[in-house]
C-alpha positions, 0 to 999 in steps of 0.5 A: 298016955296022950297030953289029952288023955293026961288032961282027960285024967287029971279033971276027971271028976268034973263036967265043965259045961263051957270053955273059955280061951282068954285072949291077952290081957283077959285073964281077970276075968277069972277072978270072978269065979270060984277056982276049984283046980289049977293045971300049967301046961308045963305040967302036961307031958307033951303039951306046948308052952305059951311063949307071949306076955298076957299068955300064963299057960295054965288050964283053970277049972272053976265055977260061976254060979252053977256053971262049971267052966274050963278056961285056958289062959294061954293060946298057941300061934303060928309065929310062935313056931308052932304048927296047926296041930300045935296052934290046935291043942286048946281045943283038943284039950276041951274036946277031950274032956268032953266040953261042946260049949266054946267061948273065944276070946282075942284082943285084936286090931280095930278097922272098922272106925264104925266102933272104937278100941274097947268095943267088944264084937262078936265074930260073924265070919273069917278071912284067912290070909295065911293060906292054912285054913284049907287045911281046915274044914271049907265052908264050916259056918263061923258062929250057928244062929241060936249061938248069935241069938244067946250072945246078943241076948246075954249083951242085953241082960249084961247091959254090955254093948256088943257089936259084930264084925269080920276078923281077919286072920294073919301069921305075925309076928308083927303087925301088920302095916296101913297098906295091909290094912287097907287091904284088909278093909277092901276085902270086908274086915273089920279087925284083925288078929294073930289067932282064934280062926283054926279054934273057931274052924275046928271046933265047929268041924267037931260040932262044938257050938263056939261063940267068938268074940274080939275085944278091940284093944288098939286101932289098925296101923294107919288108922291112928297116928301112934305106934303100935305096941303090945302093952297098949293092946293089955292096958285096952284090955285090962281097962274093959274087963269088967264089961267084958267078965259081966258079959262072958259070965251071963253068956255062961249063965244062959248057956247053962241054963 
């Protein structure tokens, strides 16, 4: 038996209609729902485990409203010393359960000074600036129009501002420094990020319908005159879950319906 087979049997009697991958610091969103069941990662034979703080390691099955939902809390990177296929296996794990739903969630570094740390954004398209994505499928379409068309309608209804952006892609582990940034700015990017883009790229190869999204939790290094850490990019994210929840669970809702 597979880890994905193992996964497949374990929430056997359940048709989760949409997945979530939490991003770090977002894992309150799930104390709006009714939990239903629990499996850690390092319950699933074969499966990696999250190394990074904001990253539990656990599949959380549950409900809103009508909606049964499959969250991961936890994602893989390359700097964690994981490979492609490794970085991959959330998705896996909800193509095996038979999910065609996907919401992406990151925390990721803000360059676009049109928005400010705490705006949630929708990801319109990708840069990659780790030489794996030709790995990936080329030219798959980031997010399809009738998924943009639904996130912008569940910020409406939400009364959650949301705005777009282009994310850029890098290995870490560290951040990056303001002449990167610079450059990432003059190639069209508007945040940036250690994750996300591989699930986004395989998930829409496998005719998944993703809906990606960035909570801007910190400015870009050379943007803003303090240094960078990983607990302010959790204390950014803890300070909007709220807007964040409210607009992930009405996404979920109308995707639903």
């Amino acid at each position: 038996m597979t880890k994905f087979d193992f996964i497949k049997d374990y929430f056997s009697n359940a048709e989760p209609k949409v997945g979530i991958v939490l991003g770090s610091g977002l894992n309150n969103l799930l104390d709006s729902i009714d939990i239903e069941k629990t499996l850690s990662y390092s319950d699933i034979p074969g499966f990696p485990q999250s190394t990074v703080p904001g990253h539990e390691g656990s599949f959380v099955l549950g409900k809103s409203g009508n909606v049964q939902i499959l969250a991961a809390k936890g994602r893989f990177h390359f700097y964690e010393g994981y490979d492609l296929e490794t970085v991959l296996s959330i998705m896996k794990s909800f193509y095996a359960v038979g999910i065609k739903e996907v919401i992406i969630t990151n925390a990721a570094g803000l360059m676009d000074r049109k928005h400010k740390p705490g705006d949630i954004l929708l990801i319109k398209n990708c840069i990659d600036m780790t030489n794996q994505a030709s790995v990936l499928k080329a030219g798959t379409a980031v997010i399809g129009e009738s998924e943009r068309n639904l996130a912008f309608k569940a910020a409406e209804v939400s009364n959650v501002k949301l705005g777009e952006g282009i994310y850029v892609w890098t290995t870490g582990p560290s951040y990056e420094t303001p002449s990167e940034i610079e450059y990432f700015t003059s190639l069209g990017g508007d945040l940036v990020g250690m994750s996300t883009m591989p699930e986004i790229m395989w998930a829409r190869e496998h005719k998944m319908n993703v809906y990606p999204f960035s909570c801007a939790t910190n400015w870009a290094s050379g943007i803003a005159n303090q240094p960078l850490t990983h607990e302010e990019v959790n204390e950014t994210a803890q300070h909007v879950r709220k807007d964040l929840t409210r607009y992930i669970l009405t996404l979920c809702k109308l995707i639903g319906d």
